[in-house]
mmJSON file of the N, C-alpha and C atoms, coordinates in Angstrom:
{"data_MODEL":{"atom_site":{
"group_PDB":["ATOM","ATOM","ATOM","ATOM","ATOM","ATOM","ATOM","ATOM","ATOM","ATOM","ATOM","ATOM","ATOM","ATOM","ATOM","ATOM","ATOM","ATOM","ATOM","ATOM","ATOM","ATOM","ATOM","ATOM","ATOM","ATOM","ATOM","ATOM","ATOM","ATOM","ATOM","ATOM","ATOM","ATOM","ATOM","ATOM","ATOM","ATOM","ATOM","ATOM","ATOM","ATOM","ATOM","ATOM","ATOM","ATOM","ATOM","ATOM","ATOM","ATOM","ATOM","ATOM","ATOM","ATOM","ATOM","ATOM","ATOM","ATOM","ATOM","ATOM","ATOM","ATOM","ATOM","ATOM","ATOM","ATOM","ATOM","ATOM","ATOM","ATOM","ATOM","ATOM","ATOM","ATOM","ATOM","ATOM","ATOM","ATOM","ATOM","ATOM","ATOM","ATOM","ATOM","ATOM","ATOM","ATOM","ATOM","ATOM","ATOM","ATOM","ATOM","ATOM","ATOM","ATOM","ATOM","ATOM","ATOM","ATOM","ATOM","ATOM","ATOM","ATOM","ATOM","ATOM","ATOM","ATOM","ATOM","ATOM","ATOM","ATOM","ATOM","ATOM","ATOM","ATOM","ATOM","ATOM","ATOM","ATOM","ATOM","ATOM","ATOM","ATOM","ATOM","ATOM","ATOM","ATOM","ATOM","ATOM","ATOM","ATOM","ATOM","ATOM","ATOM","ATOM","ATOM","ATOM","ATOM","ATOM","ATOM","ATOM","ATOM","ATOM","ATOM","ATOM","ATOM","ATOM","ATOM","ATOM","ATOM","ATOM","ATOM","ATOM","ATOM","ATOM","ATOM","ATOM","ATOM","ATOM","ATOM","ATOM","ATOM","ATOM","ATOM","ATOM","ATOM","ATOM","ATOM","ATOM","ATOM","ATOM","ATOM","ATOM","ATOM","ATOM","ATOM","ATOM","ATOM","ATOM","ATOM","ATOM","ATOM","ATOM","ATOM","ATOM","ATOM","ATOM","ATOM","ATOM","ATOM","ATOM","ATOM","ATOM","ATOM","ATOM","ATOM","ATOM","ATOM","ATOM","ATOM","ATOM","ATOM","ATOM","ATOM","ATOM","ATOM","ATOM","ATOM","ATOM","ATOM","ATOM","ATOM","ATOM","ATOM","ATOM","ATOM","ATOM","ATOM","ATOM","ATOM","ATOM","ATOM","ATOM","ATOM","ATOM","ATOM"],
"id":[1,2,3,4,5,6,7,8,9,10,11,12,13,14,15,16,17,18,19,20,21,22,23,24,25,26,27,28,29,30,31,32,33,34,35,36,37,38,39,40,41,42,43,44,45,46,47,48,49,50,51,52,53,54,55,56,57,58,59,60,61,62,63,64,65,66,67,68,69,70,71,72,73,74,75,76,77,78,79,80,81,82,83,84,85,86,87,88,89,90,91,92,93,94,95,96,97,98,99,100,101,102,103,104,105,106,107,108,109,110,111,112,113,114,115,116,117,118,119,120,121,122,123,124,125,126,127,128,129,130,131,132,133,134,135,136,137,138,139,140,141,142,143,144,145,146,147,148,149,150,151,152,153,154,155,156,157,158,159,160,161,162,163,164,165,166,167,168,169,170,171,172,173,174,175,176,177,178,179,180,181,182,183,184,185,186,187,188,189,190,191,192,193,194,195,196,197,198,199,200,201,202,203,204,205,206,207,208,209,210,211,212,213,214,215,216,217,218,219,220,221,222,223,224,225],
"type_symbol":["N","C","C","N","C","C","N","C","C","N","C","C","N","C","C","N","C","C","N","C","C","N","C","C","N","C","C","N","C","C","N","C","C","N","C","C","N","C","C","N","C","C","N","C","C","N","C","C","N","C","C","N","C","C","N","C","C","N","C","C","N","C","C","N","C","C","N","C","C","N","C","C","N","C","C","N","C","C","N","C","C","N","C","C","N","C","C","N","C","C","N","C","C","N","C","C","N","C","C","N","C","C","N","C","C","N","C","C","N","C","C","N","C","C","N","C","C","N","C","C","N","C","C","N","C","C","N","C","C","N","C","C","N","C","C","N","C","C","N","C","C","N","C","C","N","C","C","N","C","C","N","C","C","N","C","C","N","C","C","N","C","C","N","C","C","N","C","C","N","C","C","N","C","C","N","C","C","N","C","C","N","C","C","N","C","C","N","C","C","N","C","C","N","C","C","N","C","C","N","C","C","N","C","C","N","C","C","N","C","C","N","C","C","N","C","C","N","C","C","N","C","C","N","C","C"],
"label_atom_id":["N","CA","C","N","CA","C","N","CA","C","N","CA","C","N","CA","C","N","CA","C","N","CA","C","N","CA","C","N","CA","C","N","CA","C","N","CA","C","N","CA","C","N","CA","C","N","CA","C","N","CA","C","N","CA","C","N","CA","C","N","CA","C","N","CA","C","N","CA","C","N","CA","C","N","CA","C","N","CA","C","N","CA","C","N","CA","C","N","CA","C","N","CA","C","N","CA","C","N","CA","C","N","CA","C","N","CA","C","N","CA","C","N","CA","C","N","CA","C","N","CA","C","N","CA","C","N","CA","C","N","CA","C","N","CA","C","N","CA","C","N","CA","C","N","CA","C","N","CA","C","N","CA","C","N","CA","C","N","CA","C","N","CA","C","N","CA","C","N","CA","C","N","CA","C","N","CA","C","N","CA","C","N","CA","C","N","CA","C","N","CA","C","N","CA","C","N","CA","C","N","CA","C","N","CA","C","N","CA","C","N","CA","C","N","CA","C","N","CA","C","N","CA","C","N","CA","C","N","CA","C","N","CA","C","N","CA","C","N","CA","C","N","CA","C","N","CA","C","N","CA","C","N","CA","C","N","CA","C","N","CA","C"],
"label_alt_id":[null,null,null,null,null,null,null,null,null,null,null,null,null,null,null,null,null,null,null,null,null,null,null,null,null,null,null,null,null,null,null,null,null,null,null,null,null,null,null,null,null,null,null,null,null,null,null,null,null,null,null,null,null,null,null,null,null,null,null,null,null,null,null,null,null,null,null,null,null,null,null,null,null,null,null,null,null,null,null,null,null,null,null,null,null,null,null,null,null,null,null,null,null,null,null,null,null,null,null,null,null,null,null,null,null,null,null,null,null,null,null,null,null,null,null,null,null,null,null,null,null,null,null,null,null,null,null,null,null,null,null,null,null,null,null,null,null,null,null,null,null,null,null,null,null,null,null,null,null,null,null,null,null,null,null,null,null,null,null,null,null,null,null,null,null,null,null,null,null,null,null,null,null,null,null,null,null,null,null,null,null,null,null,null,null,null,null,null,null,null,null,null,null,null,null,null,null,null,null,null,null,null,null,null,null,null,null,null,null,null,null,null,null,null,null,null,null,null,null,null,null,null,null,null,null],
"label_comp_id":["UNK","UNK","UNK","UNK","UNK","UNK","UNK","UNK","UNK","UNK","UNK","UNK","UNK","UNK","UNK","UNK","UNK","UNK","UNK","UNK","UNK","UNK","UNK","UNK","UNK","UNK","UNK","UNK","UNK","UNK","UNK","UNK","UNK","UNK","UNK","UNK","UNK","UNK","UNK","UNK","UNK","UNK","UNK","UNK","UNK","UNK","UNK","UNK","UNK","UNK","UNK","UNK","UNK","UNK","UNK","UNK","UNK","UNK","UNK","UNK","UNK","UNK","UNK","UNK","UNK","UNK","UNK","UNK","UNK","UNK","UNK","UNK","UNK","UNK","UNK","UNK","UNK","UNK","UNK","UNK","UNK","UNK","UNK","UNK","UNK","UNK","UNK","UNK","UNK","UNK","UNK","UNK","UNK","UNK","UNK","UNK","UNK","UNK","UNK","UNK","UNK","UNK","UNK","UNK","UNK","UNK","UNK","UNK","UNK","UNK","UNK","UNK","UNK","UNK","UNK","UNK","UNK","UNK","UNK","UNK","UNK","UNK","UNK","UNK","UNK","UNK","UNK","UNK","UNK","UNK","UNK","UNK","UNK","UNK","UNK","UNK","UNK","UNK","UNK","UNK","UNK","UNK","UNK","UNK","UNK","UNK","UNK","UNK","UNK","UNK","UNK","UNK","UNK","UNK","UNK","UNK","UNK","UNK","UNK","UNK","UNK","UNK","UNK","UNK","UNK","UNK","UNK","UNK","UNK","UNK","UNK","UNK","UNK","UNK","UNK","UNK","UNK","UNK","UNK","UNK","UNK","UNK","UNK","UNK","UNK","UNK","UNK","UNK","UNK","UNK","UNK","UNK","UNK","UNK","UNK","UNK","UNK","UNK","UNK","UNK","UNK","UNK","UNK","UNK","UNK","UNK","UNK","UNK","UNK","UNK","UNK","UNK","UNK","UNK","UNK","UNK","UNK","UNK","UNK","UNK","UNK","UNK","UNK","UNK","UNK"],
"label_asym_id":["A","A","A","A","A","A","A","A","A","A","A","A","A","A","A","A","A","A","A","A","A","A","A","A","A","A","A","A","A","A","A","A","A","A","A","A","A","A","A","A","A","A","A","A","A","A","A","A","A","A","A","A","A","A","A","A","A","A","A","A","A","A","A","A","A","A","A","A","A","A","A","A","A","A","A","A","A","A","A","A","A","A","A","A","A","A","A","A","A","A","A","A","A","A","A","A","A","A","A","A","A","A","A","A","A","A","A","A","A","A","A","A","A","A","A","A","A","A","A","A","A","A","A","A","A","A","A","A","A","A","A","A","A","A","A","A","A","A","A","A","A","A","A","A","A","A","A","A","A","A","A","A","A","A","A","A","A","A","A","A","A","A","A","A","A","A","A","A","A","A","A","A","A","A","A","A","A","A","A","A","A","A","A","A","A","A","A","A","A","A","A","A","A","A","A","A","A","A","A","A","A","A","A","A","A","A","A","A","A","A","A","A","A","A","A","A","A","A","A","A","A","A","A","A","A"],
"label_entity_id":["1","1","1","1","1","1","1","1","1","1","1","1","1","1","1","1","1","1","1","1","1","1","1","1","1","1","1","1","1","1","1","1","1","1","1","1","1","1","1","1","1","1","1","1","1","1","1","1","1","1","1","1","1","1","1","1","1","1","1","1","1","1","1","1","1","1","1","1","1","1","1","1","1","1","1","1","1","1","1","1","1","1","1","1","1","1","1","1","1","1","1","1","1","1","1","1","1","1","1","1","1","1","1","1","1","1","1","1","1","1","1","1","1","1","1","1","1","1","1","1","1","1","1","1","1","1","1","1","1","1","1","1","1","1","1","1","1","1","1","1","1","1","1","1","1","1","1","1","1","1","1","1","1","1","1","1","1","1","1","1","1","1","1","1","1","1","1","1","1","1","1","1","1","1","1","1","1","1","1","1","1","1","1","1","1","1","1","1","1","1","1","1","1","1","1","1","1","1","1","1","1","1","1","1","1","1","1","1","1","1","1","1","1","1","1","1","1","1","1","1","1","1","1","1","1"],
"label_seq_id":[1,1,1,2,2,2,3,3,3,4,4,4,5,5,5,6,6,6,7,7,7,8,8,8,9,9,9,10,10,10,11,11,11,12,12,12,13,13,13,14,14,14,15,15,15,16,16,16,17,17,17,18,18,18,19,19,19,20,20,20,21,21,21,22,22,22,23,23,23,24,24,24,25,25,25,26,26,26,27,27,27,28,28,28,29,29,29,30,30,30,31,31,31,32,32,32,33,33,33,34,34,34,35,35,35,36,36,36,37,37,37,38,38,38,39,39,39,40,40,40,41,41,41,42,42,42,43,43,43,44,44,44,45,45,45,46,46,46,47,47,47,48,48,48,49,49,49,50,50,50,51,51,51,52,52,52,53,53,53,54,54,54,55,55,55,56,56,56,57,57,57,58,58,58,59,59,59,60,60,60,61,61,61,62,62,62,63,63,63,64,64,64,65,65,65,66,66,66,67,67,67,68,68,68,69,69,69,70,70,70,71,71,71,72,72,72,73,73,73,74,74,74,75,75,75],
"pdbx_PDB_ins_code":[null,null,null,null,null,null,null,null,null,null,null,null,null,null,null,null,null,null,null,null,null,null,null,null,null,null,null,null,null,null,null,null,null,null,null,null,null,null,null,null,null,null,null,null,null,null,null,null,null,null,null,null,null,null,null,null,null,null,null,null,null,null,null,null,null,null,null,null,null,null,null,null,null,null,null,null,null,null,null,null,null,null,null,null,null,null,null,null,null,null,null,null,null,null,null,null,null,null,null,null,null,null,null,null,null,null,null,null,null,null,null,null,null,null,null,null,null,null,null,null,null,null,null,null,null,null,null,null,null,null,null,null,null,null,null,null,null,null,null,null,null,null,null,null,null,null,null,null,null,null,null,null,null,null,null,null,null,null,null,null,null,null,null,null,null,null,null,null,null,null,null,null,null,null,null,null,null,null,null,null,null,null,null,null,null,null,null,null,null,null,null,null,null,null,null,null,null,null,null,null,null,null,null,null,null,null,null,null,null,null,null,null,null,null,null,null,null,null,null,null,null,null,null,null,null],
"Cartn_x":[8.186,7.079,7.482,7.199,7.192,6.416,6.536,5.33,4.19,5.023,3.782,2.666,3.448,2.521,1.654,2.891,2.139,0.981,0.479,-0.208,-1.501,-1.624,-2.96,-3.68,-2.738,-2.717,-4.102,-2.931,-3.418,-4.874,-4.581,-6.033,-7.229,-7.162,-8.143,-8.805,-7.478,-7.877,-8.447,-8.725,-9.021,-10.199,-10.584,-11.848,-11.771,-10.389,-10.03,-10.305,-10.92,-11.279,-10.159,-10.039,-9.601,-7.931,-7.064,-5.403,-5.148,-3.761,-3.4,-1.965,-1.85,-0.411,0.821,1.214,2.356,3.849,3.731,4.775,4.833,3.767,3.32,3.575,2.964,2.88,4.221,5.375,6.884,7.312,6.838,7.051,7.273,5.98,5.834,6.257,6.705,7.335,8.859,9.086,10.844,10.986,9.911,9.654,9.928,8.72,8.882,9.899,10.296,11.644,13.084,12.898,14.222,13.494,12.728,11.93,12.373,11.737,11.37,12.46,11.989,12.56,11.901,12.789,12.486,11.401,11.23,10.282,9.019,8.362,7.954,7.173,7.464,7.579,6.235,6.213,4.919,3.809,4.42,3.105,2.767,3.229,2.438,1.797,1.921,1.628,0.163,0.404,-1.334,-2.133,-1.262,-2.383,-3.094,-2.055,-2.425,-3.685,-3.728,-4.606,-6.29,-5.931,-6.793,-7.914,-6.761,-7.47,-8.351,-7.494,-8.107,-9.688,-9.449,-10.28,-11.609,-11.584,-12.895,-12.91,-12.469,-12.489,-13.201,-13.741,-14.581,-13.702,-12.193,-11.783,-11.188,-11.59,-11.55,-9.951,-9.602,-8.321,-7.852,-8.655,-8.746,-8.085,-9.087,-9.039,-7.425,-7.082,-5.694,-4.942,-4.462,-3.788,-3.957,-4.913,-4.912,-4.164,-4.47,-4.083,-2.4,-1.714,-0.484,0.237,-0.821,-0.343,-0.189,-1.095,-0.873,0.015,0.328,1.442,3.346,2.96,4.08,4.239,3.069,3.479,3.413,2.82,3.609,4.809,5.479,6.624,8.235,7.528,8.094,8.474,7.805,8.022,7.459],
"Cartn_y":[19.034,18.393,16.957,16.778,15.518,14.175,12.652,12.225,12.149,12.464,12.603,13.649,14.617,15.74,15.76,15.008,14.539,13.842,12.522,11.191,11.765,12.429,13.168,14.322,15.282,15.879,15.293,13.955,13.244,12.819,12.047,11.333,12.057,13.201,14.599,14.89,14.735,15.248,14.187,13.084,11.638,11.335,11.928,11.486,10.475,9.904,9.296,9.862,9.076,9.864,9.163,7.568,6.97,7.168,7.178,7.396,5.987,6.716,5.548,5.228,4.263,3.67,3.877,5.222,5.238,3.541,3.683,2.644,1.383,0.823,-0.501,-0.521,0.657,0.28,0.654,1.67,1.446,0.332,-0.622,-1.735,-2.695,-3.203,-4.109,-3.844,-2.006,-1.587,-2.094,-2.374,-2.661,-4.195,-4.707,-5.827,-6.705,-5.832,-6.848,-5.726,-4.863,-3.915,-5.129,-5.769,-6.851,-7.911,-8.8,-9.552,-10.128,-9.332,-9.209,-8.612,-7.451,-6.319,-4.753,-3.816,-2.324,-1.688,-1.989,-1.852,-2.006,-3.338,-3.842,-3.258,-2.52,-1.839,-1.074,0.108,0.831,0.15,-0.797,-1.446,-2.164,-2.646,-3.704,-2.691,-1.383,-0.621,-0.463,0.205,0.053,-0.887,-2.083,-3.234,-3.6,-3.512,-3.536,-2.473,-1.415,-0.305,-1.083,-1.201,-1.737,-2.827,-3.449,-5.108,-4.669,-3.824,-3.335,-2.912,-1.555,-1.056,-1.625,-2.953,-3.604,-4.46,-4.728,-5.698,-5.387,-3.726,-3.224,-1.813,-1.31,-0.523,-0.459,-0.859,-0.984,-1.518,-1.149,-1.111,-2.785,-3.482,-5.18,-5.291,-4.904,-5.085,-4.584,-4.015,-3.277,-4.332,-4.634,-5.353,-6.71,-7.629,-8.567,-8.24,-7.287,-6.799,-7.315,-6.355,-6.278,-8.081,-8.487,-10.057,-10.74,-10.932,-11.894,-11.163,-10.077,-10.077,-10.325,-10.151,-10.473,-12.035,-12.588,-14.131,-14.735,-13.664,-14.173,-13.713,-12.836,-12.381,-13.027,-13.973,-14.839,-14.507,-14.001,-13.28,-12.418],
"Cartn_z":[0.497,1.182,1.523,2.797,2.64,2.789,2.538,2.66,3.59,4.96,5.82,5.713,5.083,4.561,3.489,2.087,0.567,0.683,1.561,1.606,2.42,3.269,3.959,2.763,2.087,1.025,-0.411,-0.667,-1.478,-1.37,0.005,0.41,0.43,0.983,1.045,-0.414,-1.301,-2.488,-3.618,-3.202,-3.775,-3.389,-2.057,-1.167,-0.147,0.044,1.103,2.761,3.464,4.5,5.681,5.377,6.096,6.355,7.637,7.343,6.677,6.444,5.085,6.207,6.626,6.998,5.973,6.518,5.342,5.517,6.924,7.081,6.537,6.783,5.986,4.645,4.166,2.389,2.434,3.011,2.961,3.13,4.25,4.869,3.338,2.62,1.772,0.179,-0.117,-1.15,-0.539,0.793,0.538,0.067,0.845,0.567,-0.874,-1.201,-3.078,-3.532,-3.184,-4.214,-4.069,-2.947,-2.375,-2.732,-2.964,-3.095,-4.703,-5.265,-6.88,-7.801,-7.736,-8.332,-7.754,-7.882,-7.218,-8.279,-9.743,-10.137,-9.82,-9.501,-8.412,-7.515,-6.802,-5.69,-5.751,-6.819,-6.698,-7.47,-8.263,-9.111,-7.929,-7.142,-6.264,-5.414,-4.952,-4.055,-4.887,-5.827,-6.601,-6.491,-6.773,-6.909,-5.715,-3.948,-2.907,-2.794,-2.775,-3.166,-3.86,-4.758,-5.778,-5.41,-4.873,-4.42,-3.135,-2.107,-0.778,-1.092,-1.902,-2.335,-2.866,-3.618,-4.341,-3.188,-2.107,-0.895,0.389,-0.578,0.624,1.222,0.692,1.308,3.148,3.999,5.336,5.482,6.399,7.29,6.968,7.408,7.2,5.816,4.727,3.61,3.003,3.618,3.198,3.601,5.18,6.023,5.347,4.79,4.203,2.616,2.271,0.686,1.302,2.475,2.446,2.552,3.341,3.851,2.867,1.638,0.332,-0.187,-0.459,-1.122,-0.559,0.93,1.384,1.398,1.557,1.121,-0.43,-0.883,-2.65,-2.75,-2.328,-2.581,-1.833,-0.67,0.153,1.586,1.863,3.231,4.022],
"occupancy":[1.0,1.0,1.0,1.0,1.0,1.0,1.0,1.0,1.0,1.0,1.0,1.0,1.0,1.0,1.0,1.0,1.0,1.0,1.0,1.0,1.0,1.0,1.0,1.0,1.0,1.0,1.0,1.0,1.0,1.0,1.0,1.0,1.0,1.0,1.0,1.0,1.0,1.0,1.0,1.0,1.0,1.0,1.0,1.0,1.0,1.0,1.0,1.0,1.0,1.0,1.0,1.0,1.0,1.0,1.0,1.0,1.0,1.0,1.0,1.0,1.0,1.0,1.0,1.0,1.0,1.0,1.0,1.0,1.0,1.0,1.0,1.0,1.0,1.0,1.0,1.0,1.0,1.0,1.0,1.0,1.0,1.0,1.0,1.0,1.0,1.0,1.0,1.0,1.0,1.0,1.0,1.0,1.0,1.0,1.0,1.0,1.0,1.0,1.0,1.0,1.0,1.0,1.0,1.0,1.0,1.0,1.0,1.0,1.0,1.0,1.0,1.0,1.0,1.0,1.0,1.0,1.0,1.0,1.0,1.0,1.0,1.0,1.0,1.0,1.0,1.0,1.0,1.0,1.0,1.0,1.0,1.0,1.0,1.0,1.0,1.0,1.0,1.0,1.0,1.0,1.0,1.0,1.0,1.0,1.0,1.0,1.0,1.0,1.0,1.0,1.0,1.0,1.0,1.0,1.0,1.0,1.0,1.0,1.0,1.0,1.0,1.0,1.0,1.0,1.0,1.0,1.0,1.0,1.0,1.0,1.0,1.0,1.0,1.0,1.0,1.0,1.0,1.0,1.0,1.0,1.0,1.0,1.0,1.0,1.0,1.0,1.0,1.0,1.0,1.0,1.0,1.0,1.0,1.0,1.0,1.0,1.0,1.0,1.0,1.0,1.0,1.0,1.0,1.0,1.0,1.0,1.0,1.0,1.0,1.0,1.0,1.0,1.0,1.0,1.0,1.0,1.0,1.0,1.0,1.0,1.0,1.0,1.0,1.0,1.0],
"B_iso_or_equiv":[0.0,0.0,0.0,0.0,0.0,0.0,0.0,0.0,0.0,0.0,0.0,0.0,0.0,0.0,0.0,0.0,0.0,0.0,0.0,0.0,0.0,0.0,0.0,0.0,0.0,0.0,0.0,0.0,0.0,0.0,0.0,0.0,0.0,0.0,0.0,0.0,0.0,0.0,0.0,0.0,0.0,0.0,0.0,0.0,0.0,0.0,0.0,0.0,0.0,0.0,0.0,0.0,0.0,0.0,0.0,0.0,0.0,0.0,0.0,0.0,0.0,0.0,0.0,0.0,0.0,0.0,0.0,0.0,0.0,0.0,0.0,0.0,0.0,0.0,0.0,0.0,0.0,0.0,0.0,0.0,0.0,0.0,0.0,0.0,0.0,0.0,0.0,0.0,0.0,0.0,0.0,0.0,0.0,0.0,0.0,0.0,0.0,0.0,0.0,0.0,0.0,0.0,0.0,0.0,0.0,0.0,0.0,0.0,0.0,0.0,0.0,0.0,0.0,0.0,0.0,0.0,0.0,0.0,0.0,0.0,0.0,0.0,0.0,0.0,0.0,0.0,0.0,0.0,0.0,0.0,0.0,0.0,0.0,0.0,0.0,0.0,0.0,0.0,0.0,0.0,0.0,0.0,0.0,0.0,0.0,0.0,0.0,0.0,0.0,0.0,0.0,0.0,0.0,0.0,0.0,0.0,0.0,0.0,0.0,0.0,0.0,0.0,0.0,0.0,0.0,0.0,0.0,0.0,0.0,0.0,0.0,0.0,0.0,0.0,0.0,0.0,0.0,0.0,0.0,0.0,0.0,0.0,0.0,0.0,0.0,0.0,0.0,0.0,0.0,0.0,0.0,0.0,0.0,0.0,0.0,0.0,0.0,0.0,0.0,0.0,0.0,0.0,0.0,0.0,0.0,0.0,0.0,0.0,0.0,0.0,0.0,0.0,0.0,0.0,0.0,0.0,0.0,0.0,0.0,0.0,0.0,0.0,0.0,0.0,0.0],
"pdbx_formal_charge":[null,null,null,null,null,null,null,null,null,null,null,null,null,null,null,null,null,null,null,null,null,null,null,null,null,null,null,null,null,null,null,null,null,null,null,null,null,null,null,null,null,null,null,null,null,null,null,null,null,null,null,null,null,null,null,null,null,null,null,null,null,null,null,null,null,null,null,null,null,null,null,null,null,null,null,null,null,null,null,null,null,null,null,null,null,null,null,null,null,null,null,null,null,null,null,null,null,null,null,null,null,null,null,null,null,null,null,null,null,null,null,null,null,null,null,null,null,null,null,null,null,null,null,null,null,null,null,null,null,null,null,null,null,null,null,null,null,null,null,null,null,null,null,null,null,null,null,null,null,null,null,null,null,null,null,null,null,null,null,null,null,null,null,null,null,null,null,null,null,null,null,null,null,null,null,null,null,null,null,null,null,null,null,null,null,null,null,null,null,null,null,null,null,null,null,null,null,null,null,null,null,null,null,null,null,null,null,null,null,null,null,null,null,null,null,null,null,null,null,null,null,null,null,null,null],
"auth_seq_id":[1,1,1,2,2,2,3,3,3,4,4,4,5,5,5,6,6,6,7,7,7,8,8,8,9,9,9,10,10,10,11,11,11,12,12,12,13,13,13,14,14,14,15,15,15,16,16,16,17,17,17,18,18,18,19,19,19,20,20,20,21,21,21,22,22,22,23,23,23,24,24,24,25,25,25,26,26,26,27,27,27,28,28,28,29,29,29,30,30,30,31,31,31,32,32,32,33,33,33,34,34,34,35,35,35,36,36,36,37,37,37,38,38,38,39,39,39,40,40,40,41,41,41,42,42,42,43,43,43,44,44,44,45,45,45,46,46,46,47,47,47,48,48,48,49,49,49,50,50,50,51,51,51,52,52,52,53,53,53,54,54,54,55,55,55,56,56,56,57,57,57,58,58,58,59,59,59,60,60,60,61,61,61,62,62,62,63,63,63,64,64,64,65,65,65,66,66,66,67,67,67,68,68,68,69,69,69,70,70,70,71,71,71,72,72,72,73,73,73,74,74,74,75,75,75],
"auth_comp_id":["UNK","UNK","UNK","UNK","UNK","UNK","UNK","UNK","UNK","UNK","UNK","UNK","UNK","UNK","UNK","UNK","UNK","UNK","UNK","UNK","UNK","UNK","UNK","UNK","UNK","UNK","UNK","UNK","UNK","UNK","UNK","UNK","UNK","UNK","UNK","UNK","UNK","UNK","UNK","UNK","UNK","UNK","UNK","UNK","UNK","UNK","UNK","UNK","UNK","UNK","UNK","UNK","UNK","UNK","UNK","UNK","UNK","UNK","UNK","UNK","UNK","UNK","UNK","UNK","UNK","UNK","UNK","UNK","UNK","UNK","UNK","UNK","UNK","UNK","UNK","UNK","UNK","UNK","UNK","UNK","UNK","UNK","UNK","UNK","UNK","UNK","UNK","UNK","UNK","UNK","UNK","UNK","UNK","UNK","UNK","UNK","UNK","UNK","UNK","UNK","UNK","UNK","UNK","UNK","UNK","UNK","UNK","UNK","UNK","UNK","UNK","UNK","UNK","UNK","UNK","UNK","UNK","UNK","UNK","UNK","UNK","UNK","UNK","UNK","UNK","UNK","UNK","UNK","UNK","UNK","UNK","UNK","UNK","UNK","UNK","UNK","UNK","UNK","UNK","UNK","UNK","UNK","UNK","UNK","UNK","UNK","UNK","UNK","UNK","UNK","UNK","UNK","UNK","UNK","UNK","UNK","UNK","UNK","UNK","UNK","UNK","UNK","UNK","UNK","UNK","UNK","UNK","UNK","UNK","UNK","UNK","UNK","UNK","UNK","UNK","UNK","UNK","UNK","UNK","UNK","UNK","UNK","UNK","UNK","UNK","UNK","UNK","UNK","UNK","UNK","UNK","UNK","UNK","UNK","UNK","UNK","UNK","UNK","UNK","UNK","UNK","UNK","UNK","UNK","UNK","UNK","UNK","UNK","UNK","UNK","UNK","UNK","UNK","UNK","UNK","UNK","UNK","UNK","UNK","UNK","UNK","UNK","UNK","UNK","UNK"],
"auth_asym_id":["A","A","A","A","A","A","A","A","A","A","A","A","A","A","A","A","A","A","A","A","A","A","A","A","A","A","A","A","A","A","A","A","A","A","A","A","A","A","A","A","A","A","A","A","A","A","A","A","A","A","A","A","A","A","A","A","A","A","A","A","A","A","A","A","A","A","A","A","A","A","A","A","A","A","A","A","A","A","A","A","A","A","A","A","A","A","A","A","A","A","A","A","A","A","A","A","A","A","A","A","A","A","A","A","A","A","A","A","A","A","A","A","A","A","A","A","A","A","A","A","A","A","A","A","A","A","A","A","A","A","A","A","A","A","A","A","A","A","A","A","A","A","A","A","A","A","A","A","A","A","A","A","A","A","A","A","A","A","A","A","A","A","A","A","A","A","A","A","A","A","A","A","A","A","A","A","A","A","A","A","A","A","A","A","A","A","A","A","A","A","A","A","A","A","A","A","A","A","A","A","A","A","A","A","A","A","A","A","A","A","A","A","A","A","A","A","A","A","A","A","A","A","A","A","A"],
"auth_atom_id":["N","CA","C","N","CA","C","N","CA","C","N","CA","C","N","CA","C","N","CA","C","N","CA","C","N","CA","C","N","CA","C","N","CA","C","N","CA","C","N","CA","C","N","CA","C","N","CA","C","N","CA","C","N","CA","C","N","CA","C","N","CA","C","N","CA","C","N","CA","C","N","CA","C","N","CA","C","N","CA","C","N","CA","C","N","CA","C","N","CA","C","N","CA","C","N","CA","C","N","CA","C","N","CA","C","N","CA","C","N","CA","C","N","CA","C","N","CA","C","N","CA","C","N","CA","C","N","CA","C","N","CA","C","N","CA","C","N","CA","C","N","CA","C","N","CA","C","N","CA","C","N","CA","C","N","CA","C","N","CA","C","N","CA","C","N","CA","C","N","CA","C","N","CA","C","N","CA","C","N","CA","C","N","CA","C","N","CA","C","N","CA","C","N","CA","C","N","CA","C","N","CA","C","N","CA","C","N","CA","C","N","CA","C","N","CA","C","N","CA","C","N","CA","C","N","CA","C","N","CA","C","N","CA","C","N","CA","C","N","CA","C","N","CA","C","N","CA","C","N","CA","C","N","CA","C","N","CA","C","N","CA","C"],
"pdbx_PDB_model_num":[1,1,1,1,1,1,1,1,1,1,1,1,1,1,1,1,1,1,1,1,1,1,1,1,1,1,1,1,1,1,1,1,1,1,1,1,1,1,1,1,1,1,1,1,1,1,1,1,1,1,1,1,1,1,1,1,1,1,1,1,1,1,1,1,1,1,1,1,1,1,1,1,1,1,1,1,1,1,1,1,1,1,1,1,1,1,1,1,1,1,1,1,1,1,1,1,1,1,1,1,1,1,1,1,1,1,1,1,1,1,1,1,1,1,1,1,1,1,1,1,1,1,1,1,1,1,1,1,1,1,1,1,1,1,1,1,1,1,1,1,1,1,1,1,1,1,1,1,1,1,1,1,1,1,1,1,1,1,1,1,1,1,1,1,1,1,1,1,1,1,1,1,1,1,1,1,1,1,1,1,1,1,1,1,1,1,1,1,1,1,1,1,1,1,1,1,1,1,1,1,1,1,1,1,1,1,1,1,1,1,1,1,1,1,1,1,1,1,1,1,1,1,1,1,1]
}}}
């Protein structure tokens, strides 16, 4: 399977109605994986998630989630 298939899968099965930008959150996991550390990577993907999520959920709320962390991470 793959993720384009896994991440619609998922979302369905979570109650996610909204698409999830797989690229982006690839985008900002390469990010802090080169950034930080590759550990890194999916914990920040949660936390982006997380933060989006109590921020109201909405497309915005994500896209800002992704922006602070690319500028904490330096880039």
């Amino acid at each position: 399977m793959t993720v384009e298939e896994w991440v619609p899968r998922l979302a369905a099965e979570l109650g996610i109605e909204d698409e999830i930008d797989i690229d982006a959150i690839l985008a900002i996991a390469g990010d802090v994986a080169h950034a930080v550390e590759r550990k890194a990577a999916p914990v920040s993907a949660f936390v982006i998630g997380l933060a989006a999520g109590r921020a109201g959920g909405t497309p915005e709320a994500v896209a800002e989630a992704i922006r602070a962390t690319r500028d904490l991470a330096g880039g």
